[in-house]
PDB file of N, CA, C and O in Angstrom:
ATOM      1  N   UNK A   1      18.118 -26.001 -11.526  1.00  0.00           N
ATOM      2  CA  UNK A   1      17.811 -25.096 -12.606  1.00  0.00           C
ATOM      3  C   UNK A   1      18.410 -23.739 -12.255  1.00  0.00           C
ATOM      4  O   UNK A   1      18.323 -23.339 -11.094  1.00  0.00           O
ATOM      5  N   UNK A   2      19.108 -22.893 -13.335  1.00  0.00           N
ATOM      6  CA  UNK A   2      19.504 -21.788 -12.888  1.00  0.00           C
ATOM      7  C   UNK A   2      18.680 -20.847 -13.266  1.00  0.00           C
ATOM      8  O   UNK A   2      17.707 -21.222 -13.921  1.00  0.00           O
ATOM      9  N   UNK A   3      18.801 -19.620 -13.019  1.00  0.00           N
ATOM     10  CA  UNK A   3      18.258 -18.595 -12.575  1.00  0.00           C
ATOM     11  C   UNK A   3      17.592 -18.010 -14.302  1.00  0.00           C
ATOM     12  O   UNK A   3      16.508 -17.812 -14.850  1.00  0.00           O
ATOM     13  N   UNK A   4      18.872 -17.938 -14.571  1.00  0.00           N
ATOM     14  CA  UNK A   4      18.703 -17.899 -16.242  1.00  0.00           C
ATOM     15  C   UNK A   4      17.878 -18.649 -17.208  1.00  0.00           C
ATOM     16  O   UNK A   4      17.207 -18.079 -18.069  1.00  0.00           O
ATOM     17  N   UNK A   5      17.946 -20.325 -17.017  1.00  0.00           N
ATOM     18  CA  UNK A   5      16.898 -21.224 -17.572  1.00  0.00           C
ATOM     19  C   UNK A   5      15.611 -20.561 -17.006  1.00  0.00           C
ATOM     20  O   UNK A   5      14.921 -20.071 -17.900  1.00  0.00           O
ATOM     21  N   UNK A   6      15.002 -20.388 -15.474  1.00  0.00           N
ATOM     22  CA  UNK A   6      14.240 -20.002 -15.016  1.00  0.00           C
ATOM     23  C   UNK A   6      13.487 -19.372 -16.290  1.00  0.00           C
ATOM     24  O   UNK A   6      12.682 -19.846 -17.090  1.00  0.00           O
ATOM     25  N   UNK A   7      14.112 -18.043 -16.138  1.00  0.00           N
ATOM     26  CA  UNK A   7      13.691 -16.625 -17.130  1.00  0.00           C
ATOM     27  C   UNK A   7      12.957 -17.369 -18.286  1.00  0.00           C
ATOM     28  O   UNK A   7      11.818 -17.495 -18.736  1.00  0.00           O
ATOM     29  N   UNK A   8      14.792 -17.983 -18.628  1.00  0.00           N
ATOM     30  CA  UNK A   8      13.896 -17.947 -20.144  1.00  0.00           C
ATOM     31  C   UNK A   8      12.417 -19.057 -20.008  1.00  0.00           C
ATOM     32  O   UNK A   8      11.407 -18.813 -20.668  1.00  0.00           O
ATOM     33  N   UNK A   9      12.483 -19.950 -19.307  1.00  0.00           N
ATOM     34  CA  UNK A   9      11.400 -20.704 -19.596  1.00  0.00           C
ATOM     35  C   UNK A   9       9.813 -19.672 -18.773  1.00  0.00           C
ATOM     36  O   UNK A   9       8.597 -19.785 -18.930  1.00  0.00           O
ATOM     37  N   UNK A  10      10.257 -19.191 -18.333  1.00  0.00           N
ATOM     38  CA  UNK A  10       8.899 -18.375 -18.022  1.00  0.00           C
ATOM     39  C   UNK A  10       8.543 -17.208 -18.655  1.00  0.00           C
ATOM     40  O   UNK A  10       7.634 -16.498 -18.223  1.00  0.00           O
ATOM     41  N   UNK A  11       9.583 -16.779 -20.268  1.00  0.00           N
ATOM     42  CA  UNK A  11       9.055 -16.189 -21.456  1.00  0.00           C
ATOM     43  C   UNK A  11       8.635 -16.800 -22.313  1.00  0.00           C
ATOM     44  O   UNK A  11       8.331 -16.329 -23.410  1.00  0.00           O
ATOM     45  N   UNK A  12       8.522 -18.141 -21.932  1.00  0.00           N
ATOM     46  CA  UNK A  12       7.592 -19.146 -23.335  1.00  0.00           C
ATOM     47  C   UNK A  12       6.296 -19.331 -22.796  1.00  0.00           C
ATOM     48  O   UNK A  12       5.348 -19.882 -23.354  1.00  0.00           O
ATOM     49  N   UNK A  13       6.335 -18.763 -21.527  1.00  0.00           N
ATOM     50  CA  UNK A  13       4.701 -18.726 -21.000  1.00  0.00           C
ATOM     51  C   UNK A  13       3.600 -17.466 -21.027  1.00  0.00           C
ATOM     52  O   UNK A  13       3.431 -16.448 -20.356  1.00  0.00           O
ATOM     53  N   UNK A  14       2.917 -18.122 -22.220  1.00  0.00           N
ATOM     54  CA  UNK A  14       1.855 -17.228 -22.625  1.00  0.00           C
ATOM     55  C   UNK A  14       1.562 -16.064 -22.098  1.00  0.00           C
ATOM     56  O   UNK A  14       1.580 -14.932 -22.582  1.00  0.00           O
ATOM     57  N   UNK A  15       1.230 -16.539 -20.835  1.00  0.00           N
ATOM     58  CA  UNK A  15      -0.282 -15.848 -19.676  1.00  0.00           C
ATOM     59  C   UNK A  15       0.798 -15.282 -19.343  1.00  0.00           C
ATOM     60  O   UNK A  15       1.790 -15.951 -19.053  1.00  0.00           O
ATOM     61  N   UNK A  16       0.794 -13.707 -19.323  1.00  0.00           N
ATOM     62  CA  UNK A  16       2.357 -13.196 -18.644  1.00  0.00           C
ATOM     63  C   UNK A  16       2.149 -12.939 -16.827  1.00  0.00           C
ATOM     64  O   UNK A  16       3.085 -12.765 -16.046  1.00  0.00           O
ATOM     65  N   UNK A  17       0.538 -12.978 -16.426  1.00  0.00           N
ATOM     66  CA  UNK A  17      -0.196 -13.010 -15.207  1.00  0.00           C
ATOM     67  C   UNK A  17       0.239 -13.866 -14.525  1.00  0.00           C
ATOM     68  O   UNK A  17       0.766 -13.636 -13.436  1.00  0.00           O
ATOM     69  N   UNK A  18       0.106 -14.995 -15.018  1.00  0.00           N
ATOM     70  CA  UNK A  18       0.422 -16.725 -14.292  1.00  0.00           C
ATOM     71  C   UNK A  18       2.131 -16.636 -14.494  1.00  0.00           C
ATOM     72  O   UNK A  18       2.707 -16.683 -13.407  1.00  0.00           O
ATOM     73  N   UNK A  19       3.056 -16.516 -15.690  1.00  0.00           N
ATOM     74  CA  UNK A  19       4.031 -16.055 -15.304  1.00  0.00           C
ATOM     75  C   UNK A  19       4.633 -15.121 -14.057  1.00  0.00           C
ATOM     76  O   UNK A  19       5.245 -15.385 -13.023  1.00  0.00           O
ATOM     77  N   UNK A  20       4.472 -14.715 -14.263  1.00  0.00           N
ATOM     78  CA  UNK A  20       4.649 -13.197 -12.684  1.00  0.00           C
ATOM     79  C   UNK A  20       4.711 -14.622 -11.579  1.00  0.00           C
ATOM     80  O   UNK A  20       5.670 -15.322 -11.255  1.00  0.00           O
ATOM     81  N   UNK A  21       3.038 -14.692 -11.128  1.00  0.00           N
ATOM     82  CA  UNK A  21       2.812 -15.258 -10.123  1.00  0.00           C
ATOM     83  C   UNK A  21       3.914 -16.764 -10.043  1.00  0.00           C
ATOM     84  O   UNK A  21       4.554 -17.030  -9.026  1.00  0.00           O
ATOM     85  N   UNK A  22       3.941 -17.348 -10.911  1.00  0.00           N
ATOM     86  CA  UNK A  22       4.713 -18.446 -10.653  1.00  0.00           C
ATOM     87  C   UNK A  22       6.474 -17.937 -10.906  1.00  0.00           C
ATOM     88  O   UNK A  22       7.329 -18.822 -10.946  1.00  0.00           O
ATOM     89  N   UNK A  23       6.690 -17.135 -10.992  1.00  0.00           N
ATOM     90  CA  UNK A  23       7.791 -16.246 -11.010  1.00  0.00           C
ATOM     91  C   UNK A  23       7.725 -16.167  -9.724  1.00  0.00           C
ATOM     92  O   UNK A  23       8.309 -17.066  -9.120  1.00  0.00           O
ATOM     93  N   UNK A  24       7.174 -15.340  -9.084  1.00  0.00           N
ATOM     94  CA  UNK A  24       7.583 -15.033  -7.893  1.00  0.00           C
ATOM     95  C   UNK A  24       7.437 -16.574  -6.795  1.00  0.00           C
ATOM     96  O   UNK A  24       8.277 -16.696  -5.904  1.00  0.00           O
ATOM     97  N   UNK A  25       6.715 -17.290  -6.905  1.00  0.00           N
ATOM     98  CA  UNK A  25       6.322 -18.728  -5.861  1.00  0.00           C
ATOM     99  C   UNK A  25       8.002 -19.466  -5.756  1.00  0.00           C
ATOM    100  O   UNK A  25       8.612 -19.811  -4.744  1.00  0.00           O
ATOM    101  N   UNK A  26       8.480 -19.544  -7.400  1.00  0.00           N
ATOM    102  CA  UNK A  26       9.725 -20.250  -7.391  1.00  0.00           C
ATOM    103  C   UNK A  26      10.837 -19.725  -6.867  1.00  0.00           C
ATOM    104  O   UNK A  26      11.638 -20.465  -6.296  1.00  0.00           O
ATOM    105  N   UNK A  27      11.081 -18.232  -6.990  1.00  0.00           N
ATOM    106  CA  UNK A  27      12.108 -17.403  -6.194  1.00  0.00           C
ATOM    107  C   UNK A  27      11.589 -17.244  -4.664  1.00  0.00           C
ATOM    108  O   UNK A  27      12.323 -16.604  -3.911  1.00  0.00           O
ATOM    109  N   UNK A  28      10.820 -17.584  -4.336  1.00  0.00           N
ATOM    110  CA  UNK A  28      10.383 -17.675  -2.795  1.00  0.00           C
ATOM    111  C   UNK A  28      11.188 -18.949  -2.408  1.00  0.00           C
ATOM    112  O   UNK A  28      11.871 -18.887  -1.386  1.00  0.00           O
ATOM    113  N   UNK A  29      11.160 -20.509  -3.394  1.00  0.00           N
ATOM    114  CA  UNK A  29      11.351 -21.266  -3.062  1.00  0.00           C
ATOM    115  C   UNK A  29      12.844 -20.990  -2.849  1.00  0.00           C
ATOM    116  O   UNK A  29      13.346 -20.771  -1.747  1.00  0.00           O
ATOM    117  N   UNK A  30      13.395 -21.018  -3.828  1.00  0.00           N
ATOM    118  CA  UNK A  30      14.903 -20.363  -3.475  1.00  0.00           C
ATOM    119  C   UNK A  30      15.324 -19.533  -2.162  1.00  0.00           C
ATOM    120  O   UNK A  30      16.158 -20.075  -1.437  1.00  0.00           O
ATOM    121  N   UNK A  31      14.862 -18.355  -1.811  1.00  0.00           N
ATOM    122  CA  UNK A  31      14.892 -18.069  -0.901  1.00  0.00           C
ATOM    123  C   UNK A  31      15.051 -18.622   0.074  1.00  0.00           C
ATOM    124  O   UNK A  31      15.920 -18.400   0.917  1.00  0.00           O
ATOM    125  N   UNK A  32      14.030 -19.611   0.087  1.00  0.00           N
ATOM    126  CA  UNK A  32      13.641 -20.842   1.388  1.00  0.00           C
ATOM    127  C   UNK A  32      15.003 -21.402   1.628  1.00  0.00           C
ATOM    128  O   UNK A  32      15.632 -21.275   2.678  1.00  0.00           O
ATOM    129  N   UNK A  33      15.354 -21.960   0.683  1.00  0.00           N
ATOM    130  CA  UNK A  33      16.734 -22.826   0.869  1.00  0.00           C
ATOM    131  C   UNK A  33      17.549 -22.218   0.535  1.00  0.00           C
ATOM    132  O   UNK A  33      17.981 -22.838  -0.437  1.00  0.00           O
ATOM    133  N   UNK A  34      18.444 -20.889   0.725  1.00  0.00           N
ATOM    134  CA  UNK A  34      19.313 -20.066   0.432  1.00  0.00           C
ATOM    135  C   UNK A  34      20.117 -20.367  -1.183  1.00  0.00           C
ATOM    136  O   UNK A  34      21.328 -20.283  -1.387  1.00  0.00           O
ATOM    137  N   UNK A  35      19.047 -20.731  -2.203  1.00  0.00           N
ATOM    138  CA  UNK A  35      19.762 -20.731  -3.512  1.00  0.00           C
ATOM    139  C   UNK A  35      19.807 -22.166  -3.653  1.00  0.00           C
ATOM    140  O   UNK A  35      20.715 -22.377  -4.457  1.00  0.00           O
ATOM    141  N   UNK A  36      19.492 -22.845  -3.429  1.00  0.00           N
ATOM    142  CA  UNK A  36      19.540 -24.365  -3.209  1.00  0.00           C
ATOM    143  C   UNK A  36      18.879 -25.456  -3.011  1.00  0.00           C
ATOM    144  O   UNK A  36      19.135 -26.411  -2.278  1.00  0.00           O
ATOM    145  N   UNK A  37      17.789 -25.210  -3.888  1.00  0.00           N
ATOM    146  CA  UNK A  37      16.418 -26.126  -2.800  1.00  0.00           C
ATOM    147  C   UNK A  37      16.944 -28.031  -2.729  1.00  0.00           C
ATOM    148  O   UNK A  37      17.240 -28.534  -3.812  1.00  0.00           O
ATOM    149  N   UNK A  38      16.979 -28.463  -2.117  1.00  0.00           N
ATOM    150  CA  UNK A  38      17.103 -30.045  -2.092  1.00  0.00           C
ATOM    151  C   UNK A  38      16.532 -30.753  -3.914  1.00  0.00           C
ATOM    152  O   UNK A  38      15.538 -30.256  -4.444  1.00  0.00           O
ATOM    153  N   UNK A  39      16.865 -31.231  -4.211  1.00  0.00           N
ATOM    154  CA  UNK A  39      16.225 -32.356  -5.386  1.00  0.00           C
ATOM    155  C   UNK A  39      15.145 -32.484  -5.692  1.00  0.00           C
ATOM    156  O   UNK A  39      14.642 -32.211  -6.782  1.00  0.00           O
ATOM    157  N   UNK A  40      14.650 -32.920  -4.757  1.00  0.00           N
ATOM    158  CA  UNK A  40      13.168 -33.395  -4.891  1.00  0.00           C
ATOM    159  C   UNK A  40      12.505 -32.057  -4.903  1.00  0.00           C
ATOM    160  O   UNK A  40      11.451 -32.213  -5.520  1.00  0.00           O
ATOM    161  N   UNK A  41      12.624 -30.782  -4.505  1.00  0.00           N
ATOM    162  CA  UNK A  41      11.974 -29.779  -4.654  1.00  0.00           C
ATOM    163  C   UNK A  41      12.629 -29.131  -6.014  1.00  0.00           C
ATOM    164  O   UNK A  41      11.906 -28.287  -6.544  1.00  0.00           O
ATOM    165  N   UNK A  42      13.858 -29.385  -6.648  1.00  0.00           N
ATOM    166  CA  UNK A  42      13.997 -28.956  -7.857  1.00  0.00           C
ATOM    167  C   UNK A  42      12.985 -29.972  -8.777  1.00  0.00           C
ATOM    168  O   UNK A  42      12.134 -29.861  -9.660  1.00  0.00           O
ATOM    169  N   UNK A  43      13.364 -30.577  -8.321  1.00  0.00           N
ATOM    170  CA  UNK A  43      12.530 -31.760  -9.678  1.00  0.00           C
ATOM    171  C   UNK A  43      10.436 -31.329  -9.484  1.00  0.00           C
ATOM    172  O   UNK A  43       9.654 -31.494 -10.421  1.00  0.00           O
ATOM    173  N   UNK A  44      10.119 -30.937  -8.441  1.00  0.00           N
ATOM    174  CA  UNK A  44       8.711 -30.288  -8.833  1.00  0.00           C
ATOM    175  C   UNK A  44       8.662 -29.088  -9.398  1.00  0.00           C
ATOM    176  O   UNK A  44       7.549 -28.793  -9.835  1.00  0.00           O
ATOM    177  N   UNK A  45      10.123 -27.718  -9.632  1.00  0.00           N
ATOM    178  CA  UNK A  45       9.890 -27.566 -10.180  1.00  0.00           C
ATOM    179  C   UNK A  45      10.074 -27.193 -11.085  1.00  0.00           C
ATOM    180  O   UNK A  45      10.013 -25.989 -11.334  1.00  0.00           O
ATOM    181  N   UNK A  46      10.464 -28.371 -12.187  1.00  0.00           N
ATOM    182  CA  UNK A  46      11.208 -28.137 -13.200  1.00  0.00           C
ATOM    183  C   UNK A  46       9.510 -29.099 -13.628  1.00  0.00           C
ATOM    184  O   UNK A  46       9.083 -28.740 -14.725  1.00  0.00           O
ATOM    185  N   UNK A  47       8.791 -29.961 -13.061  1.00  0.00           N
ATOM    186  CA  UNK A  47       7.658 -30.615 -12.938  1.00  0.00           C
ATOM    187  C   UNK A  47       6.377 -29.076 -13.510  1.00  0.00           C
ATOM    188  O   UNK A  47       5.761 -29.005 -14.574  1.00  0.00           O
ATOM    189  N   UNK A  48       6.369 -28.311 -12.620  1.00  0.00           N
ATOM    190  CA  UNK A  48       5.034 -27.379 -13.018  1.00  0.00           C
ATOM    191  C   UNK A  48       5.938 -26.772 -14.097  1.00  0.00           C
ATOM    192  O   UNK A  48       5.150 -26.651 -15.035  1.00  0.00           O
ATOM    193  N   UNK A  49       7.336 -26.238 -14.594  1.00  0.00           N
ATOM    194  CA  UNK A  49       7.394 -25.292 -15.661  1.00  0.00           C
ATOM    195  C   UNK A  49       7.041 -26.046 -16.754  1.00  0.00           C
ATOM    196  O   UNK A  49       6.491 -25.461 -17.687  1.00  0.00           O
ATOM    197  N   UNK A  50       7.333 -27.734 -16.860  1.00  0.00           N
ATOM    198  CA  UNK A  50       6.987 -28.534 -17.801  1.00  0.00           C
ATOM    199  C   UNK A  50       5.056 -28.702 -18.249  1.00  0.00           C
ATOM    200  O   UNK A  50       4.505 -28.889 -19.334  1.00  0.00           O
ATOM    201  N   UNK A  51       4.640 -28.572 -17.195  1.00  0.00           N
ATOM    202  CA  UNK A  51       2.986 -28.618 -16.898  1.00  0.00           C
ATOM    203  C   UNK A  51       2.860 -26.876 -17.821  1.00  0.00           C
ATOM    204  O   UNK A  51       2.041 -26.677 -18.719  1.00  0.00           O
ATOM    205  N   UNK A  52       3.461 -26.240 -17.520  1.00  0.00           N
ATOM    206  CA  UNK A  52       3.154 -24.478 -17.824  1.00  0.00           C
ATOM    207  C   UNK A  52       3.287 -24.066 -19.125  1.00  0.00           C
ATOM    208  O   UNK A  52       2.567 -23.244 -19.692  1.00  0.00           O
ATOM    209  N   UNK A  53       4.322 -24.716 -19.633  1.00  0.00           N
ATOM    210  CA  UNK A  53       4.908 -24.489 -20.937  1.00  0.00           C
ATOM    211  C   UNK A  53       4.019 -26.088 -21.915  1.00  0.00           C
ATOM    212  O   UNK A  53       4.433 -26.303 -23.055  1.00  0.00           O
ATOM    213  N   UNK A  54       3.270 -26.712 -21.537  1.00  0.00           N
ATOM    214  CA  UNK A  54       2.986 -27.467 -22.278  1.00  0.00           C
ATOM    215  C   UNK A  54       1.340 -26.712 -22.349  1.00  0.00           C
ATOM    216  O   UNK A  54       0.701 -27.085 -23.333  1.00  0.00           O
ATOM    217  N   UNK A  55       0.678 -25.806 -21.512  1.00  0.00           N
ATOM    218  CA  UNK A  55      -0.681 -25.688 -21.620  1.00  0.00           C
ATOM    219  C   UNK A  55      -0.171 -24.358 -22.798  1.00  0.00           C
ATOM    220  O   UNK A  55       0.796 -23.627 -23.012  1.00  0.00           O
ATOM    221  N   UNK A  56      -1.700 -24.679 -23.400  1.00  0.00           N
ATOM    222  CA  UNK A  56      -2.058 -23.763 -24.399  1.00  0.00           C
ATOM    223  C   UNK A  56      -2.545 -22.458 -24.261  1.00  0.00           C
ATOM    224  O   UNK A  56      -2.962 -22.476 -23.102  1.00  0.00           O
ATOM    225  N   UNK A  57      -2.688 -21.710 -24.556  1.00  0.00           N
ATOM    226  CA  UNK A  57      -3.324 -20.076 -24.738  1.00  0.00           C
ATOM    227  C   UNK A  57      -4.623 -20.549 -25.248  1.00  0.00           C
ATOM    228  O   UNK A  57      -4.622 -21.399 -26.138  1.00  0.00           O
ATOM    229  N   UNK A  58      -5.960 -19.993 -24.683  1.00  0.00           N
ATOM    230  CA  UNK A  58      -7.132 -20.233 -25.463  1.00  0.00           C
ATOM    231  C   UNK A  58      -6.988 -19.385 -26.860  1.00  0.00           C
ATOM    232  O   UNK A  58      -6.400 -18.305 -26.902  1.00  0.00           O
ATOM    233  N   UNK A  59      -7.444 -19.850 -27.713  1.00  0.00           N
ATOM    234  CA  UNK A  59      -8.172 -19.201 -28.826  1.00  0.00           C
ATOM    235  C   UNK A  59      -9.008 -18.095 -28.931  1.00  0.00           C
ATOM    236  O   UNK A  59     -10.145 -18.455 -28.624  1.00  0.00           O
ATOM    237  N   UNK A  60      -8.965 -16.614 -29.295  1.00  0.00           N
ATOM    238  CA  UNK A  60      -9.946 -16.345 -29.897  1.00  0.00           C
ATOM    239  C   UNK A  60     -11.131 -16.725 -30.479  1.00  0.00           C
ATOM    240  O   UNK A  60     -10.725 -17.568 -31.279  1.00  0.00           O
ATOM    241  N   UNK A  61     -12.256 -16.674 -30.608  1.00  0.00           N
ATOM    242  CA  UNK A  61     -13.199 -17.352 -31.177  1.00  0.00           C
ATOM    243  C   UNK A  61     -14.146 -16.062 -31.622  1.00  0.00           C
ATOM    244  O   UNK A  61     -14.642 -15.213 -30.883  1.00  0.00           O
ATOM    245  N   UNK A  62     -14.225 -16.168 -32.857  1.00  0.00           N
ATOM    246  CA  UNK A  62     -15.128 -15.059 -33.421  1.00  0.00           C
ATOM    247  C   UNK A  62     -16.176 -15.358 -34.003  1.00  0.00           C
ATOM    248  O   UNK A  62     -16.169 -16.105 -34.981  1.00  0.00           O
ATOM    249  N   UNK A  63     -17.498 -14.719 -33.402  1.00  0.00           N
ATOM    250  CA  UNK A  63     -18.675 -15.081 -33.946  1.00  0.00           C
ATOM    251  C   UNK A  63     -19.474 -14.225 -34.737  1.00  0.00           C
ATOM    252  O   UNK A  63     -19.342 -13.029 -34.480  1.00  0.00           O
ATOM    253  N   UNK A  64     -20.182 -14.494 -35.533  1.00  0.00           N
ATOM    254  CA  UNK A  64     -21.290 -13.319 -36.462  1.00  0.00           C
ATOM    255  C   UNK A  64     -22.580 -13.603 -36.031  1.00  0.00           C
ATOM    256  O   UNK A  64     -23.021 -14.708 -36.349  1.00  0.00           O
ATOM    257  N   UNK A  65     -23.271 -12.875 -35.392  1.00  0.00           N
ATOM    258  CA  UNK A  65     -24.745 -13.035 -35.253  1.00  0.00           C
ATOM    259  C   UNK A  65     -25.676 -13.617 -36.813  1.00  0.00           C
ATOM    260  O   UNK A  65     -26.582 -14.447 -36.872  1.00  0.00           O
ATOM    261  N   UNK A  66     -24.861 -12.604 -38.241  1.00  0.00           N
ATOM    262  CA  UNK A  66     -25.603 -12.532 -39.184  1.00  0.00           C
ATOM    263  C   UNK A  66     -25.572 -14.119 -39.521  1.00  0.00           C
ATOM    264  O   UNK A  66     -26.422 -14.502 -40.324  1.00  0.00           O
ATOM    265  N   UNK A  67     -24.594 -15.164 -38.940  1.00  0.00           N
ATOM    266  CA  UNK A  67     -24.895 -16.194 -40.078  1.00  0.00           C
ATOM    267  C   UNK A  67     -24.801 -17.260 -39.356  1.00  0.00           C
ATOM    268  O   UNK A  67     -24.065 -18.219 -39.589  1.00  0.00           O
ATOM    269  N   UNK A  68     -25.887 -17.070 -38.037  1.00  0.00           N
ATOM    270  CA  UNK A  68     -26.851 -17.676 -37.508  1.00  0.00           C
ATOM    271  C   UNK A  68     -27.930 -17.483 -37.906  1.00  0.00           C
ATOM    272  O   UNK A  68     -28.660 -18.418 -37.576  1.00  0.00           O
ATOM    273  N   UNK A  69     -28.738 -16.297 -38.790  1.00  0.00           N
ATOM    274  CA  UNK A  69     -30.085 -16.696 -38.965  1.00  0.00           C
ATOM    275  C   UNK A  69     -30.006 -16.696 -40.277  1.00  0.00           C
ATOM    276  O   UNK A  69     -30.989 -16.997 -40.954  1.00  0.00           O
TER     277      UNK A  69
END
């Protein structure tokens, strides 16, 4: 995955918090392997951005006291 896919797929992620953080975990991984991680470590994680980008944003939920009683 390049650097660029990266980005963009971690602006379709909601939580811009959990973005950041998993922003920074995956450029660590890179790091690790000078730009290059082996396969099997690309493929986990191309694995959690798929897990990241498929969870939802909770809902708002708005309640009225008045029309409960």
């Amino acid at each position: 995955m390049s650097s660029d896919e990266l980005e963009h797929r971690l602006e379709q992620i909601r939580d811009k918090k959990l973005a950041t953080e998993v922003r920074r975990f995956i450029l660590n991984l890179f790091l690790l392997f000078d730009d290059n991680p082996p396969p099997h470590i690309q493929s986990y994680i191309t694995e959690i951005m798929d897990i990241l980008e498929s969870k939802r944003a909770p809902a708002p939920v708005r309640l009225s006291l008045f029309s409960i009683f």
